[in-house]
N, C-alpha and C positions, 0 to 999 in steps of 0.2 A: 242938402243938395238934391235936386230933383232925377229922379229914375226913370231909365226906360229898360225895357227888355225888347233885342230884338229878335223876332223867331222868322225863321227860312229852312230851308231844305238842304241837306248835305251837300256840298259840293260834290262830295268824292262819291257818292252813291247817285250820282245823275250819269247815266250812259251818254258818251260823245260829247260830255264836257269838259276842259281842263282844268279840274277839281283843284289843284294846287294854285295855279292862276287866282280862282275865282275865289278861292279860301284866300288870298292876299289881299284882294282886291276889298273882302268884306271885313277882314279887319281893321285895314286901314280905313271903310267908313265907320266901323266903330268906333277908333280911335278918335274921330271927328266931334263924338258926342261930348266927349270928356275935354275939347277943348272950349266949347262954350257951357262947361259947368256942371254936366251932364253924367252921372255914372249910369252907364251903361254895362247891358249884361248881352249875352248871344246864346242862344239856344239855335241849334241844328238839330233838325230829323230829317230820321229817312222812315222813308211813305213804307209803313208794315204796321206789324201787332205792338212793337215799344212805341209809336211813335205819340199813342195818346199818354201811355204813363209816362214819356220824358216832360211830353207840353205839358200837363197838371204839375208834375214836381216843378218845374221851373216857374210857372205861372206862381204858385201856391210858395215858393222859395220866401219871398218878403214882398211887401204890399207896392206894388210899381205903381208908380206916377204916369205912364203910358206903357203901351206894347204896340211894336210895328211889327205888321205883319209880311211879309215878303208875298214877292208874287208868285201864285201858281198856289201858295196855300189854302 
């Protein structure tokens, strides 16, 4: 089954956004992947000092078929 990893920005860690909204909003496009075949995975950060050793672990997690990157990253 073909991979993607998708990485974006915390919802709940963006000021003057409705972090909860938008956290639904992105899983139900994840869920999207997995219906045409697709196992997909999510990575979230928030913009600081973890936010390179989260991307590396997940990157380096298992060998992805793609990575989409969200906007603003």
């Amino acid at each position: 089954m073909p991979s993607a990893l998708v990485v974006g920005y915390d919802p709940q860690a963006i000021p003057g956004v409705d972090g909860e909204a938008l956290r639904a909003a992105l899983d139900a496009e994840l869920a999207r992947f997995g219906e045409h075949g697709i196992d997909a995975d999510m990575t979230l950060i928030v913009f600081g000092e973890s936010a390179e050793s989260t991307l590396v672990a997940s990157l380096t997690k298992q060998p992805w078929d793609v990575v989409v990157v969200g906007a603003g990253i």
